[in-house]
C-alpha positions as CSV (number, residue, x, y, z in Angstrom):
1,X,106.6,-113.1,135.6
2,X,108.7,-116.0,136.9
3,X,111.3,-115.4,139.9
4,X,114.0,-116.4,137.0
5,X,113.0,-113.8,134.8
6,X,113.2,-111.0,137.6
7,X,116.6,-112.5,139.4
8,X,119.4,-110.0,139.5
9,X,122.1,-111.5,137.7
10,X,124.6,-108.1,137.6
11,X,127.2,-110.6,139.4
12,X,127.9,-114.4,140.6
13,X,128.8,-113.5,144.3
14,X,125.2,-112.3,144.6
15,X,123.6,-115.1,144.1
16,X,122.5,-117.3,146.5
17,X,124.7,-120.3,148.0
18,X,122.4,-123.0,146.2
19,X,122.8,-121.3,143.1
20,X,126.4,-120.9,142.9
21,X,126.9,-124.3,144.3
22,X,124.9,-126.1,141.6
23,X,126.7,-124.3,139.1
24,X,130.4,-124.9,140.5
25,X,129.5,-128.3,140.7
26,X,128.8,-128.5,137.2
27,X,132.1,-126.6,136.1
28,X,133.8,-129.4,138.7
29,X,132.0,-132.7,137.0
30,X,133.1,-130.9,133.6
31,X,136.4,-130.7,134.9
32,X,136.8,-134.3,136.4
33,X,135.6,-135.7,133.2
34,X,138.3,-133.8,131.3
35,X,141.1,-136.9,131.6
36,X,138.2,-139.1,130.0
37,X,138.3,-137.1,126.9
38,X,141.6,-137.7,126.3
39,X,141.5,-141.4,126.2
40,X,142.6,-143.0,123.2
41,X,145.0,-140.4,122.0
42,X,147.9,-141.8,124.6
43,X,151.5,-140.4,124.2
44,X,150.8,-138.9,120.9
45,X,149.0,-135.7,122.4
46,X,151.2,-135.0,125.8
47,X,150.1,-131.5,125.6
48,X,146.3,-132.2,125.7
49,X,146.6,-135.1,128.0
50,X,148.4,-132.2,130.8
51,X,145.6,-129.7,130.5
52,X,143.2,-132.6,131.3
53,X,144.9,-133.6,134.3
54,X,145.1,-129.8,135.0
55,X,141.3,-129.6,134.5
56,X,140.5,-132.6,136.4
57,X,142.4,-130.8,139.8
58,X,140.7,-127.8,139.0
59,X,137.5,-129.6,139.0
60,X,138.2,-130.8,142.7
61,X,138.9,-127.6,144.0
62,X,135.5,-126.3,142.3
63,X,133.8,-129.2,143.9
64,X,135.2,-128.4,147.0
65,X,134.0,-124.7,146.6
66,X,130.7,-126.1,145.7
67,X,130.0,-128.6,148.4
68,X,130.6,-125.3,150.9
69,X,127.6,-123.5,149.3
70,X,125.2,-126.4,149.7
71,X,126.8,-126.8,152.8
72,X,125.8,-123.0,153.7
73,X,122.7,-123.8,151.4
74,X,121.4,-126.3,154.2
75,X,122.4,-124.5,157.2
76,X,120.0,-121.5,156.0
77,X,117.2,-124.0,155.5
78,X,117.7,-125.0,158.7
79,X,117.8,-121.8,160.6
80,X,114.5,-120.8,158.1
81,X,112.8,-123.4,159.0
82,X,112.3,-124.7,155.7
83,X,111.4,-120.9,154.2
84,X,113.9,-121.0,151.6
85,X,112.5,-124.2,150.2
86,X,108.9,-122.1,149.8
87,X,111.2,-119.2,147.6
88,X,111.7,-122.2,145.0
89,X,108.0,-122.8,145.9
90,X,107.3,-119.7,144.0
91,X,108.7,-121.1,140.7
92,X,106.6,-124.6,141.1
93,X,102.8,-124.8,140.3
94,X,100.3,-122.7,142.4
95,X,99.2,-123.7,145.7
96,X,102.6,-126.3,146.1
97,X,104.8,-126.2,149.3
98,X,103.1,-122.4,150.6
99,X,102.3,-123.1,153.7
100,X,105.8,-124.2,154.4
101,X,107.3,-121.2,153.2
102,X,104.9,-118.6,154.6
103,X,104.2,-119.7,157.7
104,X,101.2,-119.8,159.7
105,X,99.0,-116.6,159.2
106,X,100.0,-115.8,156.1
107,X,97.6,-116.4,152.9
108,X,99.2,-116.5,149.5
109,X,96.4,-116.6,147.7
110,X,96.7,-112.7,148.2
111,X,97.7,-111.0,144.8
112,X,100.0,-108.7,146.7
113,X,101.1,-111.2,148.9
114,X,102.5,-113.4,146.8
115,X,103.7,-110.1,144.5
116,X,106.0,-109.1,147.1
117,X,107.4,-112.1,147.5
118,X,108.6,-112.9,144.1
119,X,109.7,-109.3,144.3
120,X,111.8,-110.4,147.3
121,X,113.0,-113.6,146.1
122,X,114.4,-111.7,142.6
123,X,116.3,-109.3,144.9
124,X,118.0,-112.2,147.1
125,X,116.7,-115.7,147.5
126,X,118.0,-114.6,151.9
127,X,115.0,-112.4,151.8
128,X,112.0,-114.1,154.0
129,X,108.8,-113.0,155.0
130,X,108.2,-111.4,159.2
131,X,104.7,-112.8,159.3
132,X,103.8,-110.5,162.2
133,X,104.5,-107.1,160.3
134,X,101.6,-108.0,157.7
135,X,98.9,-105.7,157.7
136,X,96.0,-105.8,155.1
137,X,93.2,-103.1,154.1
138,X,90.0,-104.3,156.0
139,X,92.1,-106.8,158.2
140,X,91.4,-108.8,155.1
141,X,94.8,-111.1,154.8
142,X,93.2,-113.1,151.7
143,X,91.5,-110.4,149.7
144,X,92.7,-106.9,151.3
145,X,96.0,-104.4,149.9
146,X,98.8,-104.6,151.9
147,X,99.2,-101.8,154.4
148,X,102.4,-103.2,155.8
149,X,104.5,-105.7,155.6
150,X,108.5,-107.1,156.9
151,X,111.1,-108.8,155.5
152,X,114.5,-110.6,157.1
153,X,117.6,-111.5,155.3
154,X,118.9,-114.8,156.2
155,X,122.2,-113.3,155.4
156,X,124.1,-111.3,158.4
157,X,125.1,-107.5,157.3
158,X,122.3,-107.9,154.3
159,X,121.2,-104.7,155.1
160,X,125.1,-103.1,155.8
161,X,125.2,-101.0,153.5
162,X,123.0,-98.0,151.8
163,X,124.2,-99.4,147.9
164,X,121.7,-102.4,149.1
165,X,119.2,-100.5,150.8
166,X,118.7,-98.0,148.2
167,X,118.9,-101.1,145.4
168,X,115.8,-102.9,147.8
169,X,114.0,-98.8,148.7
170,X,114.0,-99.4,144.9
171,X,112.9,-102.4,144.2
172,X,109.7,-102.2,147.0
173,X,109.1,-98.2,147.0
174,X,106.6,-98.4,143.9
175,X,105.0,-102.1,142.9
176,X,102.0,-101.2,145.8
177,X,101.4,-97.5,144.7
178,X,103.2,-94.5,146.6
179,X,102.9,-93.1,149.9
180,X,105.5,-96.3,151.2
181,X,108.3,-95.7,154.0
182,X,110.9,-98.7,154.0
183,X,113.2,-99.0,157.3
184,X,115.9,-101.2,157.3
185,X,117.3,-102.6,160.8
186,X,121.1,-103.4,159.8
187,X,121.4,-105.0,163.6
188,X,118.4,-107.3,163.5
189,X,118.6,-108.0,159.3
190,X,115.1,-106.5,158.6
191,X,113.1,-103.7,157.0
192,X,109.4,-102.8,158.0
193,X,107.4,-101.3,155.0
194,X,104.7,-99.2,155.9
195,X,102.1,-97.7,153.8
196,X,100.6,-94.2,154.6
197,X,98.3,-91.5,153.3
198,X,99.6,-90.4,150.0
199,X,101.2,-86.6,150.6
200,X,98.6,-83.5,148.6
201,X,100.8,-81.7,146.2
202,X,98.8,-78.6,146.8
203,X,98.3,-77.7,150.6
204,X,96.4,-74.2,151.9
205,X,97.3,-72.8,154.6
206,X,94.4,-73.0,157.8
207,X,93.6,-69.7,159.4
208,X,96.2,-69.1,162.3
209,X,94.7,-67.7,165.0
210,X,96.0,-63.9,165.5
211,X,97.2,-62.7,169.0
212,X,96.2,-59.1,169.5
213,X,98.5,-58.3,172.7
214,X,102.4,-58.6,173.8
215,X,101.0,-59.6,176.9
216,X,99.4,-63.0,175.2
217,X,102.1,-63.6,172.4
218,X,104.4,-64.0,175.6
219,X,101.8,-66.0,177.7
220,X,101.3,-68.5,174.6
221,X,105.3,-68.6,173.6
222,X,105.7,-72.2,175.7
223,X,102.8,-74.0,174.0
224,X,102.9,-72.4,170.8
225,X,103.6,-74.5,167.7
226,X,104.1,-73.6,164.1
227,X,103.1,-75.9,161.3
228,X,105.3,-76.2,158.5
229,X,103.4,-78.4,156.0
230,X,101.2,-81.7,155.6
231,X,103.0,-84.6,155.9
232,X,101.2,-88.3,155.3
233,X,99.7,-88.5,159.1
234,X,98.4,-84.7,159.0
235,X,100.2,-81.4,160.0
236,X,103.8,-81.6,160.6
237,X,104.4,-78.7,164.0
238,X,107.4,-77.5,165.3
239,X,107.7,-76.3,168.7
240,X,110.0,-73.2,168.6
241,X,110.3,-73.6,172.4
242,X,112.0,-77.2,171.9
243,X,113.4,-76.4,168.2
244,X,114.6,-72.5,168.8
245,X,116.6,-73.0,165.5
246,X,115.7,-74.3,162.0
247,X,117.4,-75.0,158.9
248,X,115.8,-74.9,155.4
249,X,117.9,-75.7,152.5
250,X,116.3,-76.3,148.4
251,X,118.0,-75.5,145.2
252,X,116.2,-72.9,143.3
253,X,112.4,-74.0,141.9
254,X,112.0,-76.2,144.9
255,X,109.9,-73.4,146.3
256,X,112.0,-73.0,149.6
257,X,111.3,-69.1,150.1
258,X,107.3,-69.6,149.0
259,X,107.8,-72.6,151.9
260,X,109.5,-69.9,154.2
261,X,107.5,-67.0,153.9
262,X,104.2,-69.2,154.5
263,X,105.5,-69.9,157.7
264,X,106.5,-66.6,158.4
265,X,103.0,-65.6,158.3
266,X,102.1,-68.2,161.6
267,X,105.1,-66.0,163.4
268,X,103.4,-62.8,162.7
269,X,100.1,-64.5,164.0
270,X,101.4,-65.6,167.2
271,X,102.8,-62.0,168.0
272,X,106.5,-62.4,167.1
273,X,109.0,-59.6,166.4
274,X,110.6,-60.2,163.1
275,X,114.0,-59.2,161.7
276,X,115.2,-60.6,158.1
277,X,118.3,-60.2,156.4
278,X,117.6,-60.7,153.0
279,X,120.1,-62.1,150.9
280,X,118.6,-61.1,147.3
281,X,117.6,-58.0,148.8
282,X,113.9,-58.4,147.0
283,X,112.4,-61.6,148.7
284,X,111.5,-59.4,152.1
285,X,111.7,-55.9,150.7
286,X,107.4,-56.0,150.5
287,X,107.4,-57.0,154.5
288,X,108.8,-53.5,155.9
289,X,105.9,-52.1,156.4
290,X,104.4,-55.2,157.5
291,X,103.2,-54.8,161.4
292,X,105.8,-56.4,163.5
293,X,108.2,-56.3,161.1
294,X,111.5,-54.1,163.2
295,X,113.9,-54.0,160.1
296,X,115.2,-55.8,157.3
297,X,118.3,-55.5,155.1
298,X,118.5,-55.5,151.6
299,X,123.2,-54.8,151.3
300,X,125.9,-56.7,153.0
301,X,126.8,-53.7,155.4
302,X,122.9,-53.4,156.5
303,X,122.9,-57.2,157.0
304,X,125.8,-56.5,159.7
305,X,123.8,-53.9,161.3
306,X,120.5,-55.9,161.5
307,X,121.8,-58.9,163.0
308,X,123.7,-56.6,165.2
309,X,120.6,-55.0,166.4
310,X,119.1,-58.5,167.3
311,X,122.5,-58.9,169.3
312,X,122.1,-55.9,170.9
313,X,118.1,-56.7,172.0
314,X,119.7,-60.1,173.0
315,X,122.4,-58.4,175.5
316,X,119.9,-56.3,177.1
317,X,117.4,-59.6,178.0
318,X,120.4,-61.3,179.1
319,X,121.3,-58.1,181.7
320,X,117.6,-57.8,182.9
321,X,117.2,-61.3,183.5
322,X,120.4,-61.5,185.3
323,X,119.3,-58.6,187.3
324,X,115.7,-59.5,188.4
325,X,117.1,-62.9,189.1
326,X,119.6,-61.6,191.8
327,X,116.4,-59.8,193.3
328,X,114.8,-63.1,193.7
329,X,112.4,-62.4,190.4
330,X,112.5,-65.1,187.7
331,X,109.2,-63.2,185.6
332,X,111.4,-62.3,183.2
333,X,111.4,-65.9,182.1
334,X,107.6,-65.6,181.1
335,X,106.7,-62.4,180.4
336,X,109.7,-62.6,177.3
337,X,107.8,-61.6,173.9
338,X,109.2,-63.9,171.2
339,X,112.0,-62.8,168.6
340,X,112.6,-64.3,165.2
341,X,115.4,-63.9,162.7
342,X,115.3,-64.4,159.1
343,X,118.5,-65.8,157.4
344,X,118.1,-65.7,153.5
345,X,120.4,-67.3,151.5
346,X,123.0,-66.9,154.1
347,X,125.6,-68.9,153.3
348,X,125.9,-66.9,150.0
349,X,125.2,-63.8,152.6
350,X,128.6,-65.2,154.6
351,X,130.4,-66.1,151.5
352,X,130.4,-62.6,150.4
353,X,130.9,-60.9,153.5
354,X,134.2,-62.9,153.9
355,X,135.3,-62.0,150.6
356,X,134.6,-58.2,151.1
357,X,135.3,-58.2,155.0
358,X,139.0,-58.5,157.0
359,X,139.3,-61.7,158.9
360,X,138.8,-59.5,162.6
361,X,135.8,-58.1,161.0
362,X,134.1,-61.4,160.3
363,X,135.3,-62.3,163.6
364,X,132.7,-59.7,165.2
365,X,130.1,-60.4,163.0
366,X,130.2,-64.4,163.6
367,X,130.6,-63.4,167.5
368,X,127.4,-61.8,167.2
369,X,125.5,-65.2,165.3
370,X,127.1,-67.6,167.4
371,X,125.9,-65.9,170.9
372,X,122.6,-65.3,168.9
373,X,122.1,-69.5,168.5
374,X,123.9,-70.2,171.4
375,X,122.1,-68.1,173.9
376,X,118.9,-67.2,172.2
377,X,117.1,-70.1,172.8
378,X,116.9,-69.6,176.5
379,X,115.2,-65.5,175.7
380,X,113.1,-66.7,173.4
381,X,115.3,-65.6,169.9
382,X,114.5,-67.8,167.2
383,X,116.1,-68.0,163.5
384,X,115.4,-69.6,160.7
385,X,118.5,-70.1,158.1
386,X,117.3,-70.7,154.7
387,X,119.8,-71.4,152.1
388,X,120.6,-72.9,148.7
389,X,124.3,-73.5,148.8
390,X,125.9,-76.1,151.3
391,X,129.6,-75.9,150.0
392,X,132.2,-76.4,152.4
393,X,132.8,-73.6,154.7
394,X,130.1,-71.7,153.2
395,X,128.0,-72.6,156.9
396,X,130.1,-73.4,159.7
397,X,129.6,-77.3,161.2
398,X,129.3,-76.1,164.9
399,X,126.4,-73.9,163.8
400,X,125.2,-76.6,161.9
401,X,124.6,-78.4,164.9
402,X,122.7,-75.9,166.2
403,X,119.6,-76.1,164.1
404,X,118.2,-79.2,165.3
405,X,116.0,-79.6,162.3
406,X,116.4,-79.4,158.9
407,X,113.6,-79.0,155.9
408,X,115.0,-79.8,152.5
409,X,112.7,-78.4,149.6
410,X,113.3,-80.4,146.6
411,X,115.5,-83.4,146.0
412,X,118.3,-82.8,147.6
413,X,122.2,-82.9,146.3
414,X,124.4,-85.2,148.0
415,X,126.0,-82.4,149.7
416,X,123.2,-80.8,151.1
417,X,122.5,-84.8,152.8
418,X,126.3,-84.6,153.8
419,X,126.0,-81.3,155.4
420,X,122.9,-81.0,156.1
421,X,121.4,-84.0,157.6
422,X,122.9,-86.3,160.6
423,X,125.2,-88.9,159.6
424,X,123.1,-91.7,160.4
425,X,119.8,-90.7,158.5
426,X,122.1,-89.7,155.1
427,X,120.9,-92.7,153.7
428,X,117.3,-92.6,154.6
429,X,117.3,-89.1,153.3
430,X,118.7,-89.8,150.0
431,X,116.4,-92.3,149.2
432,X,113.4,-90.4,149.9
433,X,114.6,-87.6,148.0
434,X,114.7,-89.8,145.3
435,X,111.5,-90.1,145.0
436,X,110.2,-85.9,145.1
437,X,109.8,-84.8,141.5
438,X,110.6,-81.3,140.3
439,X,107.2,-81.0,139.3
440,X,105.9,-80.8,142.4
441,X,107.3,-77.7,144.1
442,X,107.2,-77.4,148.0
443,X,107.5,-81.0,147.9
444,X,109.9,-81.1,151.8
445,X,112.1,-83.6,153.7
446,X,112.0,-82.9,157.5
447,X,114.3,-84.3,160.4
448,X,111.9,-85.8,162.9
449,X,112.3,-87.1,166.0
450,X,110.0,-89.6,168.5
451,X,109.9,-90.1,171.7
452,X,112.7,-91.6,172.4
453,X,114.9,-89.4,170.5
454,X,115.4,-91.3,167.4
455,X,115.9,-88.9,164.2
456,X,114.4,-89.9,160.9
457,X,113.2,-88.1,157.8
458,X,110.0,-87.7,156.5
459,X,108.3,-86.3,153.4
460,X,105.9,-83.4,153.6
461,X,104.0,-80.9,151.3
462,X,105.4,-77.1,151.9
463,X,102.3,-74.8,153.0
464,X,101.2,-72.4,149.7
465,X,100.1,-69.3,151.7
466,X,99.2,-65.7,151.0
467,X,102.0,-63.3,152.1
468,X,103.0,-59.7,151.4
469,X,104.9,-60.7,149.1
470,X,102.7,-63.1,146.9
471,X,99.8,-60.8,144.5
472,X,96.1,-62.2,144.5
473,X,95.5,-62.0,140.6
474,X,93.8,-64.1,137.9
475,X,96.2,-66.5,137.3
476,X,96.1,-68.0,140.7
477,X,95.0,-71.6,140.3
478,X,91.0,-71.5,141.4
479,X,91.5,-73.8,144.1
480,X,94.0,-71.4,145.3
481,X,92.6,-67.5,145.1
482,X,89.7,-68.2,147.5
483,X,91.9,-69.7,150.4
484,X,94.3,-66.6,149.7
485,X,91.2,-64.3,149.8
486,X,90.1,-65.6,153.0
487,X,93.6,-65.6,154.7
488,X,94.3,-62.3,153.8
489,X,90.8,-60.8,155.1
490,X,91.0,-63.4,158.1
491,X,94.6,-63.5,159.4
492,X,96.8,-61.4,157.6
493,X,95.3,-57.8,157.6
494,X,93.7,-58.5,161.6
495,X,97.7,-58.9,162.2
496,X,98.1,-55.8,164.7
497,X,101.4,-53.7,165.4
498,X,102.6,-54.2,168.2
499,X,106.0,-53.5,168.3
500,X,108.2,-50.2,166.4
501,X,110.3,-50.4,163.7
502,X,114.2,-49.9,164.6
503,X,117.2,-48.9,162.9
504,X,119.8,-46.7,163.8
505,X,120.9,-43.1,163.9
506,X,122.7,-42.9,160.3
507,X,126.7,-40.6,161.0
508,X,130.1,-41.5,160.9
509,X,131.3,-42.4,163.9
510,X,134.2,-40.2,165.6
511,X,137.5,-41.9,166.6
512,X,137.4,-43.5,169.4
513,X,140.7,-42.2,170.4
514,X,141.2,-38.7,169.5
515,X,144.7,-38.8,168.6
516,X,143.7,-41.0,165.7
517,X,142.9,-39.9,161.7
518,X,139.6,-39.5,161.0
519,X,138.5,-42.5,158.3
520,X,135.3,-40.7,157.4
521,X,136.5,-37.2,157.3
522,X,136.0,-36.4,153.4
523,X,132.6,-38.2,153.6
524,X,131.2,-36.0,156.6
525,X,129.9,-33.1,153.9
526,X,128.6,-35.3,151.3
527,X,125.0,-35.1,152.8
528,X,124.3,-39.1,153.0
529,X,125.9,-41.8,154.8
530,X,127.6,-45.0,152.8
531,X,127.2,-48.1,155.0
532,X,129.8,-49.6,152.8
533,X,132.0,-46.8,153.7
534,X,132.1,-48.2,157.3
535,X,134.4,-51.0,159.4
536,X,132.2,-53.1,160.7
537,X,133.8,-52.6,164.0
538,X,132.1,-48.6,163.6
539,X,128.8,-50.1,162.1
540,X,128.8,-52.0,165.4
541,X,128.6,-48.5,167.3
542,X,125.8,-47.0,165.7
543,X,122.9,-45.5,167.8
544,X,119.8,-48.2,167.9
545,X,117.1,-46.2,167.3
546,X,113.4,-46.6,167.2
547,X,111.2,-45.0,164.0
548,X,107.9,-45.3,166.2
549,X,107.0,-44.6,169.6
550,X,107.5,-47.8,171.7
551,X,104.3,-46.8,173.8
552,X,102.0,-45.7,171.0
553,X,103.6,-47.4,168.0
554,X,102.7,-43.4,166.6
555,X,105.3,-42.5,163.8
556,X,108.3,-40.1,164.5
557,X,108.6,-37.2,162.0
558,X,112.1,-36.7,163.6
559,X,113.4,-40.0,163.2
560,X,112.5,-40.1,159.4
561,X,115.7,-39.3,157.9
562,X,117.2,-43.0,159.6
563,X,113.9,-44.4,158.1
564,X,114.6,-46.8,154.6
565,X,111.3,-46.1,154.1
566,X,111.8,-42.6,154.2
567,X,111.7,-40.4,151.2
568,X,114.6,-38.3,152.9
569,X,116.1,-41.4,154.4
570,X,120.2,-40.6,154.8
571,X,121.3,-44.1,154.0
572,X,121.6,-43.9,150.3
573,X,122.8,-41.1,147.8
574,X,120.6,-38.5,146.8
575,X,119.2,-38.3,143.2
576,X,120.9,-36.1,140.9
577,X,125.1,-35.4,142.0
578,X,126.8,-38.4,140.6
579,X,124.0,-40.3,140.3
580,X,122.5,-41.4,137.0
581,X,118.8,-41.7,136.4
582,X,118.4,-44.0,133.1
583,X,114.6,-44.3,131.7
584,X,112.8,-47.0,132.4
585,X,109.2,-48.1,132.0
């Protein structure tokens, strides 16, 4: 295929300046000639013999037009170093003027060479090869693939602007197979193209190691790192002791809570304490009696009273550190087990809440979140806010910022790279989204950052992992059940208990000033108490209590009636009364 026959031509500006000046200059010599037409016919055709003369000015002021392209023409040829006159190289017989276009090093008698660069020249004739970022399979520049390559636009600001860049991400992403990463330079005019290992669409989990002690969950806290998926280099890991916080976001079938609760199961390896508020009040439901598992909510009121309890265990850390430090003892620091909440589908969690909630009682709850992001960090509280919606409001900004990295399963929307991602990698993200297909679920985007502390994105494959909530059954794919097997015989059931379950002692709270009506005094004989009877103020000053001994993790008869596990658990109404049973099989 010729450069002609692959040239955009969607509009005249964007051609190049020798282009549009050879064809102004045609209209112009079209329009000079005009008078000559008209020779002969004299004072018998007044009208036609104006709109020659008319042309014929108009033709100067196209020539003038057209002798500043070729003037702009010229200069780029000049600052190429004759490069642009190899581009028209391409459309001449083989072998004719390519050393003067390519440059020492560069050998065009490579297939994929000289494929990229009539791909280049058919996206803008400004486009010129960076000899030093080719790279070839085998170091072989004549015969090998290309592994990387760089192009520069002769144009300033070529690269402004993410219409081009996701017109050229287009353009380059696929002609050499997939597993390619385009970066664009808008300051220097160039992009680096860089070929890595294509990304599985079906990654097992390895087999975590599983701490058996508080003692050594808190001794391996600072180097401990959780992996998240398999990216094109290997294992993507996150350091919860650098990245406290984490944001996962992905429509529904992108496989964002199969991609969560896979990494869930690395926490419970490495001896966290988990919490989960679970916004459809089924995802986490199969982890309560999971070891290490202290509570999890299922309703909007328990939701309050579980993050409150993490609040609470939060409080307490901060008052024994600040004690022991006065002493002169900083051990607390170390000797701090870790702490992880679970945010499901939160920001449909907070939507409802402030639909159902007075404006002082979301007040107390967001008090609660924002010291739990803000502070957490530094005792060892984690969270991990997953999500599908990113409509305004629905997540505050400020918190936002407070999850310094951000996994998108599936493509995403252009809200969730709006609100989701930072401002300067929007682009970047959107264009590699573009490229993860639906039928690839736990296909990821994840914010990254190097050494220096520049963010990008990159693509990664979402861990598939055996969990308490996932069933080992026949119609696992076979490359699947035997990993699952194994993980479940090697990690998850060697996951010891080491920390109780907690909740909270389960009665309406008294007034707190006397004087005052009792809210909750026709409830008091009902025999149960209705969370969503409560203020969230008076949810706020229910008893913590644990369900097992803290020392021997031994279950406590007299605690069961606060248990949600608990056959005579108080929380919700007995069968029977107004209750109706409808069968069901």
């Amino acid at each position: 295929m010729t450069p002609e026959s692959d040239r955009d031509t969607s509009g005249f500006a964007r051609a190049s300046h020798q282009s549009q000046a050879l064809c102004l200059g045609c209209l112009a010599a079209a329009g000079l000639l005009a008078p000559v037409a008209t020779l002969g016919f004299g004072a018998d055709a007044p009208v036609r013999t104006a709109v020659s003369w008319v042309a014929a000015v108009g033709g100067l002021g196209l020539m003038y037009r057209a002798r500043r392209h070729w003037k702009a023409h010229e200069r780029m040829r000049a600052a190429a170093g004759g490069a642009v006159d190899v581009f028209a190289g391409l459309a001449m017989d083989a072998g004719h003027g390519r050393e003067a276009f390519t440059g020492p090093g560069l050998d065009t008698s490579n297939p994929s060479v000289m494929r990229l660069l009539r791909i280049a020249h058919s996206i803008s004739e400004t486009l010129v090869p960076v000899v030093g970022e080719f790279a070839f399979e085998g170091d072989d520049p004549a015969r090998g693939e290309l592994t990387a390559y760089g192009l520069r636009s002769l144009q300033p600001g070529f690269f402004a602007t993410e219409a081009t860049k996701s017109r050229i991400n287009d353009a380059l992403a696929t002609p050499f197979g997939d597993g390619w990463r385009i970066d664009f330079d808008s300051q220097l005019d160039t992009l680096v193209a860089t070929r890595g290992a294509a990304v599985p669409s079906l990654v097992m989990p390895e087999m975590w190691p599983v701490v058996q002690t508080r003692e050594e969950a808190a001794r391996n806290f600072p180097r401990l790192s959780i992996a998240i998926g398999m990216g094109e280099n290997g294992p993507i890991r996150i350091k919860p002791k650098d990245v406290p916080h984490r944001e996962v976001v992905g429509a529904t079938g992108g496989g964002k809570s199969v991609a969560v609760r896979a990494e869930l199961m690395q926490y419970f390896a490495a001896g966290y304490r988990v919490f989960a508020v679970d916004g459809k009040g089924t995802d986490y439901s199969p982890f309560m009696k999971f070891p290490n598992v202290s509570a999890v909510s299922s309703n909007l009121h328990e939701h309050v009273l579980v993050i409150h309890l993490v609040w609470l265990i939060l409080k307490q850390r901060q008052r024994r550190g600040t004690e022991m430090s006065k002493r002169g003892d900083t051990s607390w620091r170390e000797t701090m087990t870790p702490i992880l909440l679970v945010l499901d589908e939160f920001a449909s969690v907070r939507a409802n809440m402030k639909a159902l909630f007075k404006p002082r009682e979301i007040q107390l709850i967001e008090r609660d979140m924002v010291d739990l992001l803000k502070v957490g960090r530094e005792f060892r509280v984690n969270a991990i806010l997953a999500t599908q919606d990113m409509k305004a409001d629905t997540v505050p900004s400020d918190w936002l910022d407070m999850f310094k990295v951000v996994q998108s399963l599936g493509k995403p929307g252009p809200m969730v790279v709006r609100k989701a991602f930072p401002e300067q990698i929007q682009g970047e993200v959107a264009r590699l989204g573009g490229t993860i297909s639906p039928k690839t679920p736990g296909r990821a985007l994840v914010t990254v950052a190097d050494d220096s502390g520049r963010v990008s994105a990159q693509i990664y494959q979402s861990y598939w992992s055996y969990s308490p909530a996932e069933t080992i059954s026949d119609n696992l794919p076979p490359s699947v059940r035997p990993n699952w097997e194994q993980f479940k015989r090697e990690v998850s059931d060697r996951i010891p208990r080491l920390y109780p379950r907690l909740w909270a002692s389960l009665e309406y709270p008294m007034p707190v000033d006397p004087a005052e009506k009792d809210p909750y005094e026709e409830y008091r004989d009902d025999g149960w108490v209705d969370l969503a009877k409560m203020a969230v103020a008076d949810i706020h000053r229910l008893t913590p209590i644990n369900l097992e001994d803290a020392a021997t993790l031994n279950y406590i008869p007299a605690n069961a009636a606060n248990d949600p596990l608990s056959e005579t658990y108080r929380g919700v109404e007995p069968m029977g009364g107004s209750s109706t049973v409808i069968s069901d099989w």
